[in-house]
C-alpha positions as CSV (number, residue, x, y, z in Angstrom):
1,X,24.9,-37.6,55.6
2,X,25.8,-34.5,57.7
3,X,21.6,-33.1,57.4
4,X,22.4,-29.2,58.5
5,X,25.4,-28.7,56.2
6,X,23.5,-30.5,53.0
7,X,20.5,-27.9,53.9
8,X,22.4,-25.2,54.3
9,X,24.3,-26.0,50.7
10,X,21.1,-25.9,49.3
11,X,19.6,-22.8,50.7
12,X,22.6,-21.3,49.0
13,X,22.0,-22.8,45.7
14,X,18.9,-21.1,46.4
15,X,16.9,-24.9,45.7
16,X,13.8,-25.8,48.0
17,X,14.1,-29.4,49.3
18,X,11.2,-31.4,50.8
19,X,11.5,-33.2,54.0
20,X,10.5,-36.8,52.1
21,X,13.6,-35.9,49.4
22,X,15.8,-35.5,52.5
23,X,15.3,-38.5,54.0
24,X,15.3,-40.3,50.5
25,X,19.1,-38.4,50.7
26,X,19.5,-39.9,54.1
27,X,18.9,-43.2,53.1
28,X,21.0,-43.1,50.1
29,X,24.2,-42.2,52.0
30,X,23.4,-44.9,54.5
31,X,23.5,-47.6,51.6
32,X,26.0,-46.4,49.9
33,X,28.0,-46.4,52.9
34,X,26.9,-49.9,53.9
35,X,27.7,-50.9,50.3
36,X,31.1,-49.5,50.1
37,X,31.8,-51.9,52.3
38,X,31.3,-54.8,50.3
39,X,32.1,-53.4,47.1
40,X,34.6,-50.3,45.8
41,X,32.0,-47.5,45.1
42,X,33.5,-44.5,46.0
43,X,36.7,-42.7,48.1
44,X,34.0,-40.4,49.8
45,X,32.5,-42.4,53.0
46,X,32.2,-39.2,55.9
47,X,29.1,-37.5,56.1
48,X,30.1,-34.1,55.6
49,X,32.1,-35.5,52.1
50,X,28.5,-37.7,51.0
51,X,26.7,-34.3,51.2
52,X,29.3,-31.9,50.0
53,X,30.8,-34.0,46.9
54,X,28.2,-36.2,46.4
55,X,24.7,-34.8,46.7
56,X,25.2,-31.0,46.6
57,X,28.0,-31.7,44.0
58,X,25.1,-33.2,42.2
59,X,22.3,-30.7,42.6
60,X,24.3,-28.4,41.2
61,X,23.9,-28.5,38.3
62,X,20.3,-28.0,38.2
63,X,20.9,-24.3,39.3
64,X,22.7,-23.7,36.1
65,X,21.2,-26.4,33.8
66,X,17.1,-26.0,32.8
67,X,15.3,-29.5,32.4
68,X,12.4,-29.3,31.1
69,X,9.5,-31.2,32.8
70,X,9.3,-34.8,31.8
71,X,12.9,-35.4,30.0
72,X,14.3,-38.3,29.4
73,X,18.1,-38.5,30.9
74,X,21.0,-40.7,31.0
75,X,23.8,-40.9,33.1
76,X,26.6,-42.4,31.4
77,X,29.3,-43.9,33.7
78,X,27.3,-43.4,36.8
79,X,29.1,-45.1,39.2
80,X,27.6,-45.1,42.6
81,X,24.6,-42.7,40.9
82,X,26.2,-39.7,40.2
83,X,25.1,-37.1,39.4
84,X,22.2,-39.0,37.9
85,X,19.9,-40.1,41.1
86,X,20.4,-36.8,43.3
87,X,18.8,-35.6,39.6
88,X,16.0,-38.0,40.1
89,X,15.3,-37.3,43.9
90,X,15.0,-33.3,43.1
91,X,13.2,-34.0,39.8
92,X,10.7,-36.8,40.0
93,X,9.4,-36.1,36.7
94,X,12.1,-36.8,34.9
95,X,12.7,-40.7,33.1
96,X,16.0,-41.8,34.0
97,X,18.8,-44.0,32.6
98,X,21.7,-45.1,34.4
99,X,24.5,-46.7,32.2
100,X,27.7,-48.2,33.8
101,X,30.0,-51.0,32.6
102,X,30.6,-53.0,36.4
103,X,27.4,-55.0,37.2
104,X,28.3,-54.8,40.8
105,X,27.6,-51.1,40.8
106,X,24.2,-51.8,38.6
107,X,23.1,-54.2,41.8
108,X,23.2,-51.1,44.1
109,X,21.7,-49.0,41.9
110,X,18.7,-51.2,41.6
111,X,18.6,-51.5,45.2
112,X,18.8,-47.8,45.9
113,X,15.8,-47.6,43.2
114,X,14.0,-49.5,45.2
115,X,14.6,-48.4,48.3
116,X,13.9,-44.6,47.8
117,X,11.0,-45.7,45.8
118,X,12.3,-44.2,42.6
119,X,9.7,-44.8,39.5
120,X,11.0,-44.6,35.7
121,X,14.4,-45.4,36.5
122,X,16.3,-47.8,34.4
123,X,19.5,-49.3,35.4
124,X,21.4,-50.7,32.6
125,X,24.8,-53.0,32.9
126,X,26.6,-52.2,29.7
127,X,30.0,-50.3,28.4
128,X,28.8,-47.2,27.0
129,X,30.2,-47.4,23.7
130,X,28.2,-50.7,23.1
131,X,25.0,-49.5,24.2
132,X,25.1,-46.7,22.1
133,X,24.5,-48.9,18.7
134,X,21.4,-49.9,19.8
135,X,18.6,-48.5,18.6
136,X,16.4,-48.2,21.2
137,X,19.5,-45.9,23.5
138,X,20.9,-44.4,20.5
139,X,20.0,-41.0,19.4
140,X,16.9,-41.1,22.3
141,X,17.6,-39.1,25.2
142,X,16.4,-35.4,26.0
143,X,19.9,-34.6,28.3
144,X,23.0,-36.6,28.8
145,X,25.0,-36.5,32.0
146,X,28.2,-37.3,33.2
147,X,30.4,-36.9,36.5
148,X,33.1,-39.5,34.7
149,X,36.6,-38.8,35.0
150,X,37.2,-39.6,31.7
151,X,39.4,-36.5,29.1
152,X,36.4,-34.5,27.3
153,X,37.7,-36.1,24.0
154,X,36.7,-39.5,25.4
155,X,33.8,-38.3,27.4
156,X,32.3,-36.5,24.3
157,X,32.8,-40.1,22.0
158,X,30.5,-41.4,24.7
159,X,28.3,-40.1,25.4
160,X,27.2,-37.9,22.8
161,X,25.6,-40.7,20.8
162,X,23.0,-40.9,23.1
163,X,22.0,-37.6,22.8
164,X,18.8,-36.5,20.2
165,X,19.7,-33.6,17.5
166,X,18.7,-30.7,19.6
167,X,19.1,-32.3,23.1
168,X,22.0,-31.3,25.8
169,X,25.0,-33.2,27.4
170,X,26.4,-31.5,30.2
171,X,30.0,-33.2,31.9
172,X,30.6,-32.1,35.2
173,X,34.4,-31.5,35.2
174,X,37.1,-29.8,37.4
175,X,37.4,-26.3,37.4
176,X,40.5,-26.0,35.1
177,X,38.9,-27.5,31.9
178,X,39.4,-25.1,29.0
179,X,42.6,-26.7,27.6
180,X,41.0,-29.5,27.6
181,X,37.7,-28.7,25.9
182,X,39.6,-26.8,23.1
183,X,41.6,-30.1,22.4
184,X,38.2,-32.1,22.1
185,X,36.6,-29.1,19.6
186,X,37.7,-31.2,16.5
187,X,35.9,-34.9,17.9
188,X,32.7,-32.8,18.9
189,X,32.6,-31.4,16.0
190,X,33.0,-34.8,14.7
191,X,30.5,-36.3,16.8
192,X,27.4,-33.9,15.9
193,X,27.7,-31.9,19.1
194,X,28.7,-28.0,19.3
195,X,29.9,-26.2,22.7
196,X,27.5,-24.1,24.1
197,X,29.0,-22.3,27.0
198,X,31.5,-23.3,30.1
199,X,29.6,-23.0,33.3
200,X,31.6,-22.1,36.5
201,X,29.8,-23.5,39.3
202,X,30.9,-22.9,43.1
203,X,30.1,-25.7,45.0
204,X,28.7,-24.3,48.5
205,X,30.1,-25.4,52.0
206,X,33.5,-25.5,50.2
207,X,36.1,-24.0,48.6
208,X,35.7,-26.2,45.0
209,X,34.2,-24.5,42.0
210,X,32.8,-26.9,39.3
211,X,33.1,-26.8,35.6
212,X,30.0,-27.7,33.6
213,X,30.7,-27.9,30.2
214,X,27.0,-27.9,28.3
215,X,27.4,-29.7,24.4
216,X,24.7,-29.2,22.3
217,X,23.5,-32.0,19.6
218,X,23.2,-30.0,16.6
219,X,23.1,-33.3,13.9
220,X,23.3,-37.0,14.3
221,X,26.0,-38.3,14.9
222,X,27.8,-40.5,12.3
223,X,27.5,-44.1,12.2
224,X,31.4,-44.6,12.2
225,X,30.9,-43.4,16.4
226,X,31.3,-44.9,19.1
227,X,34.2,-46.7,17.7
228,X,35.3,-49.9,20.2
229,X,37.0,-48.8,23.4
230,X,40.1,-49.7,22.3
231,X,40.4,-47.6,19.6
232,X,39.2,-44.6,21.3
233,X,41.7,-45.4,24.2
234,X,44.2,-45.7,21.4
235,X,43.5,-42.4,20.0
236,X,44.5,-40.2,22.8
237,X,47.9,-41.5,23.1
């Protein structure tokens, strides 16, 4: 992790950092860069790209996005963590779920847990739309996030089942996302969830700006969703 340029992101985003969450940064890029070695986690191993596209990519959103104290999140299709444990570093209080289909990547996770010394964070092996008919994930969490690369239509099927009535699911998206969002109004719609704004989101130390696109959970969402993987892959063709 490149230290000066990750502090100076911040100080833009206007977002106080303390020296033990820096170093808790610091290790986190060194295992993930040790890690990537072993196993495909991410395309990103410099330090200035770990900082930049990782962990201010990340923080970002909590500039924009108001947790409350104490809310329950999960991160569905987390990857390598993200955005969900740069979340956790800046926001202690917050319980935290992380969700992703390749146990590999659920083996690092627990080992970054436990190396940061992250408390109330659970690390679950499992494809999303599975997970989501259970009862104790389904319907539970506060705020929903995801960085996945996945079309909003898909994302939104989900992810939005995890969501409570009255809770928040934010997808972290490119900056050219409107199309896209208008084309997934109808499955939103569908899935209980209602668009509450598109946030544009520069991304300091570069020249990216971010999409946020922040879903609200207005009812439940049928029972009929998540359908299996298949079918919602077979849908958008």
């Amino acid at each position: 992790m490149n230290r000066e340029l990750f502090l100076n992101g911040l100080k833009k985003l206007n977002i106080e950092i303390t020296d033990i969450q820096t170093e808790q940064f610091e290790k986190y890029s060194d295992l993930l860069k040790e890690w990537n070695e072993k196993i495909n986690l991410t395309a990103i191993t410099d330090d200035d790209g770990i900082s930049i596209k990782h962990f201010l990519d990340c923080i970002l959103l909590l500039k924009y996005i108001d947790i409350p104290e104490n809310a329950s999140v999960a991160d569905i299709g987390t990857g390598a963590g993200f955005p969900g444990l740069p979340v956790k570093i800046m926001r202690s209080d917050v319980s935290l779920c992380l969700v992703d289909s390749l146990n590999k990547r659920i083996n690092f996770l627990n080992e970054v847990k436990t190396q940061l010394g992250l408390d109330d964070v659970q690390c679950i092996h499992s494809r999303a739309e599975e997970l989501a008919r259970k009862r104790e994930y389904r319907e539970k969490f506060d705020f929903v996030l995801s960085r996945a690369v996945a079309n909003m239509t898909v994302l939104c099927e989900y992810c939005l089942p995890f969501l409570r009535v009255g809770g928040i699911f934010v997808a972290l998206k490119s900056s050219e996302i409107k199309e896209e969002t208008e084309e997934a109004l109808s499955m939103i719609g569908n899935l209980g969830g209602k668009v509450k704004e598109i946030i544009s989101a520069p991304l300091p130390e570069s020249d990216i700006t971010r999409s946020l696109v922040v879903i609200e959970k207005v009812r439940e969402t049928p029972k009929s969703f998540p359908r299996s993987s298949k079918r919602i892959k077979k849908s958008r063709k």
